[in-house]
C-alpha positions in Angstrom: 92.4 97.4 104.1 93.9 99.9 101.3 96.1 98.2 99.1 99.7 99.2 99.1 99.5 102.2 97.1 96.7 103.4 98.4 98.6 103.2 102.2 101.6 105.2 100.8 99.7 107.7 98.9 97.8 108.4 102.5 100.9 108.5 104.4 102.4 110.6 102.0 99.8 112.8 102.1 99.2 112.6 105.6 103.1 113.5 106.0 102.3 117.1 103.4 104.6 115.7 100.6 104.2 115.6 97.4 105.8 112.3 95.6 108.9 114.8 94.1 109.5 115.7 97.8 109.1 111.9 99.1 111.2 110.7 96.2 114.0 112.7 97.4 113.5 111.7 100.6 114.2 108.4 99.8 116.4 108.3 97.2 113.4 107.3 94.5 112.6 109.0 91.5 108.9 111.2 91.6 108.0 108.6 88.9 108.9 105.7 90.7 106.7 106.7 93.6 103.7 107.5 91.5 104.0 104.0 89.8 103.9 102.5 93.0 101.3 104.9 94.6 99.4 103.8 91.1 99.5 100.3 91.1 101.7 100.2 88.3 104.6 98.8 89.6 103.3 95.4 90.9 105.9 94.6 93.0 108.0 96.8 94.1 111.5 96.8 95.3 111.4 96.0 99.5 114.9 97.7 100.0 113.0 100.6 98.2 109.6 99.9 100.1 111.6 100.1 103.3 113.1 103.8 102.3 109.7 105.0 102.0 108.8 104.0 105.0 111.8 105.4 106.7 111.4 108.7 104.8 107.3 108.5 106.1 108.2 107.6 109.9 106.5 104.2 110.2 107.8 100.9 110.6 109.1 98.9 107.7 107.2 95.7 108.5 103.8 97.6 107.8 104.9 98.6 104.3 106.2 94.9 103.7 102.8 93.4 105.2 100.9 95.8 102.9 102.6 94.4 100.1 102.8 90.8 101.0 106.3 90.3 101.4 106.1 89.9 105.2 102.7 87.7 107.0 101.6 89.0 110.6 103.1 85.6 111.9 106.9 86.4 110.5 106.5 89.5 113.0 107.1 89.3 116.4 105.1 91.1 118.9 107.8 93.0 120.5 109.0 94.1 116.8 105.8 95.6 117.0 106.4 98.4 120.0 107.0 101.8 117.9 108.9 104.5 118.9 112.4 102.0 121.1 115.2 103.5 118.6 114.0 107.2 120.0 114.9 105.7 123.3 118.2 106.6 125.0 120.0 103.5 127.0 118.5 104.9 130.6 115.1 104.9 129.6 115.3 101.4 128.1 116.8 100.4 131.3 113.7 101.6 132.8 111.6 100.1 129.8 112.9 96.6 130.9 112.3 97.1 134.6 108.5 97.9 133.6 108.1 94.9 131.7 109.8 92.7 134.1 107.7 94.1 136.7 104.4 93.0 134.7 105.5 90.0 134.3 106.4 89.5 138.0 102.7 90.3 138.7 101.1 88.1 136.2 103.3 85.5 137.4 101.8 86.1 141.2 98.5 86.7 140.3 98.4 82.7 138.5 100.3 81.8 141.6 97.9 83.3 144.3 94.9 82.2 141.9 95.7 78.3 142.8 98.8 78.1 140.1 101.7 75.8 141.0 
């Protein structure tokens, strides 16, 4: 697994910004960025970890695992579903009625398979 900067550097990469243009982004200075990118700045602000990874389009929590503020066992799986805030209130309506609908059929599937 890359180390924290390493991750960032990648994203930001990834993303075609340079660490001026994701500094801006986020409210961080270019030199603040490379320090982190480098290692250099050991442990970095969360509040700023978090703008970074709003500014690079991926979940907070992977930036704050990456940097060992967060473990995999203070997330919970459903914070772990990417993509919900793009969702409008309709199709997290329909969301829901999926997931209820698994759930119904796992629930008769241990029933027809000699549960309760």
């Amino acid at each position: 697994m890359p180390n924290l900067g390493e991750m960032i550097k990648a994203k930001r990469e990834a993303a075609g910004l340079s660490q001026k243009k994701l500094g801006t982004a986020c409210g961080l200075s270019d030199s603040e960025i490379m320090k982190i990118e480098n290692g250099q700045r050991k442990s970095p602000n969360w509040k700023n970890l978090c703008s970074i990874a709003q500014a690079l389009n991926f979940h907070p929590f992977e930036i704050l695992l990456a940097a060992g503020y967060i473990t995999e066992k203070d997330i919970n799986p459903c914070v772990n579903l990417c993509g919900l805030e793009k969702l409008d209130e309709k199709e997290m309506d329909m969301l829901q009625i999926f997931i209820d609908f698994l759930i119904s059929r796992k629930d008769a599937k241990g029933i027809s398979e000699g549960g309760l």
